[in-house]
C-alpha positions, 0 to 999 in steps of 0.5 A: 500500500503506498499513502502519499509519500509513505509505501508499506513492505510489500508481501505474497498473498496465500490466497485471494486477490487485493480488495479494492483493486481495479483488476480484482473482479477480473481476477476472482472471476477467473479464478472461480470459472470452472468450478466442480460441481459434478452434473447440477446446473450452476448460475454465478456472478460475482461471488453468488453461486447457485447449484440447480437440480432437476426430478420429478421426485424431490428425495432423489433432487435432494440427494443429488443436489448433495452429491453434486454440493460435496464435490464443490466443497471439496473443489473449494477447500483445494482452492482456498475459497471458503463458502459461507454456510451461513448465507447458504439456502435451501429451496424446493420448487414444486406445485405440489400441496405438501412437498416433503421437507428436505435438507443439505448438510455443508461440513456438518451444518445443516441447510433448512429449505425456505419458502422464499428466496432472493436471488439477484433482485428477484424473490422466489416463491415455491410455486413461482407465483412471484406475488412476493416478487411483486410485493416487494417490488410495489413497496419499492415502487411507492417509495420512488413515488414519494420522491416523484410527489416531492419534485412535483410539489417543488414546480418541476416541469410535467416533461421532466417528471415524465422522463424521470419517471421513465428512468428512475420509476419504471424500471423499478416495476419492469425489472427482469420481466421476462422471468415473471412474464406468466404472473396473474392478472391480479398482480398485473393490474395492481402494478398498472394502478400504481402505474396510472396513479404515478401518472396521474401525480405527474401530469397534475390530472384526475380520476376523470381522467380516461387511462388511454389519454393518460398513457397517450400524454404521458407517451408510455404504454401499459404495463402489459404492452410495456412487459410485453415489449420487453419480453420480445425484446429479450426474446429476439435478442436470444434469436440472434444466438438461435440463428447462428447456433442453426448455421453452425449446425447446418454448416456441420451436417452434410445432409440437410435432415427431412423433418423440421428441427427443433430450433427451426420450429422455435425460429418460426414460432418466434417470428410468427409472434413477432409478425402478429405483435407488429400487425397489432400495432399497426391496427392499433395505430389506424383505429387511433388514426380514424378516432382521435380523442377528444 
């Protein structure tokens, strides 16, 4: 370490990398790349890491999931990473009425299952009915409303509020959509009443005030358009990587096969679905035409 004119005697680190430097994370990534986790499905970032195991019975997952969490502790004690058992969860998914309790065990402690789960901004429900994920996303959502109240009351312009709501609001309530795309109607509309009383602060309007004009002054969909863009967005992008995951395959295969593949069947549903959102709009866009409002 060196403060102003004054350096400390260098050293050799055991393991680890130097906190606060530029070219840490880089390093720690390398460092934890290729993990052993046996034949589990792993998610990391940064020093998060999370161990998937897939059954319709949930004893044999469980058992699994062991085999596959022993192999990683091992890995980790080769390498000097110490995993913190105390942050470590358990969580069964299953849509079944009374699954059975189960447990891990990690150098001897024991790793109780959970109801509910956090794990990169978004909660986990046993079901994924993702209404404790939108619970908490409209606590956070009401929150940055205040705020937005606040701005207003200090006279700031109706256009500026606009766009810091686009900025600093509305990603709050969108955040990772594609992942709870198949919520319940229930909690759609609740997110879209928050949405339209966000509005309606914003633009200094109603309850008189019809949702469509809301939207159109505001120039900003639904919710459900909004997720639904979105959703399309994240899609397309994944198409991009489909396609060229096709071309590499077809440029591999010597004879085109007769039936239809399965990513020419996801290539086509997708496209299908991109035509229909694009005629929707256009539709919509000529009804709006014919009846202008008010």
């Amino acid at each position: 370490m060196q403060w102003n004119h004054c350096t400390s005697d260098p050293f050799k680190p055991s393991a680890g990398v130097p906190q606060g430097s530029v070219i840490s994370p880089i390093l720690f990534n390398i460092y934890v790349a290729k993990p052993n986790h046996g034949n589990a499905q792993i998610s990391q970032f940064a020093d998060d890491t999370a161990l998937y195991q897939r059954s319709k019975d949930h004893t044999l997952a469980v058992t699994k999931l062991q085999e596959n969490l022993d192999l990683l502790v091992k890995w980790c004690d080769k390498w000097r990473i110490q995993l913190n058992s105390g942050k470590t969860q358990l969580m069964v998914f299953s849509r079944k009425a009374n699954p059975p309790k189960e447990s891990l065990v990690i150098k001897g402690e024991t790793i109780r299952e959970i109801p509910t789960i956090k794990f990169l901004g978004l909660n986990l429900d046993k079901k994924l009915t993702w209404k404790k994920h939108i619970d908490e996303t409209m606590r956070k959502a009401n929150i940055k409303m205040h705020l937005l109240l606040r701005l207003k009351y200090r006279q700031v312009q109706k256009q500026n509020l606009i766009r810091i709501y686009k900025c600093y609001f509305q990603p709050t309530i969108t955040y990772a959509s594609p992942a709870w795309a198949n919520i319940a109607n229930s909690n759609l509309q609740n997110v879209q009443i928050l949405q339209n009383k966000v509005l309606r602060a914003c633009l200094s309007k109603n309850r008189r005030t019809k949702i469509d004009s809301l939207h159109r002054e505001a120039q900003t969909e639904r919710i459900e358009q909004r997720l639904s863009q979105l959703n399309f967005k994240y899609l397309f992008t994944k198409l991009d990587l489909l396609e060229e995951i096709k071309q590499k395959l077809e440029q591999r295969c010597t004879i085109k096969p007769k039936s239809t593949s399965p990513i020419e069947k996801i290539l086509t549903s997708l496209e299908i679905s991109q035509r229909q959102l694009m005629a929707s709009k256009t539709k919509k866009a000529t009804l709006e035409g014919l009846n202008p409002s008010n």
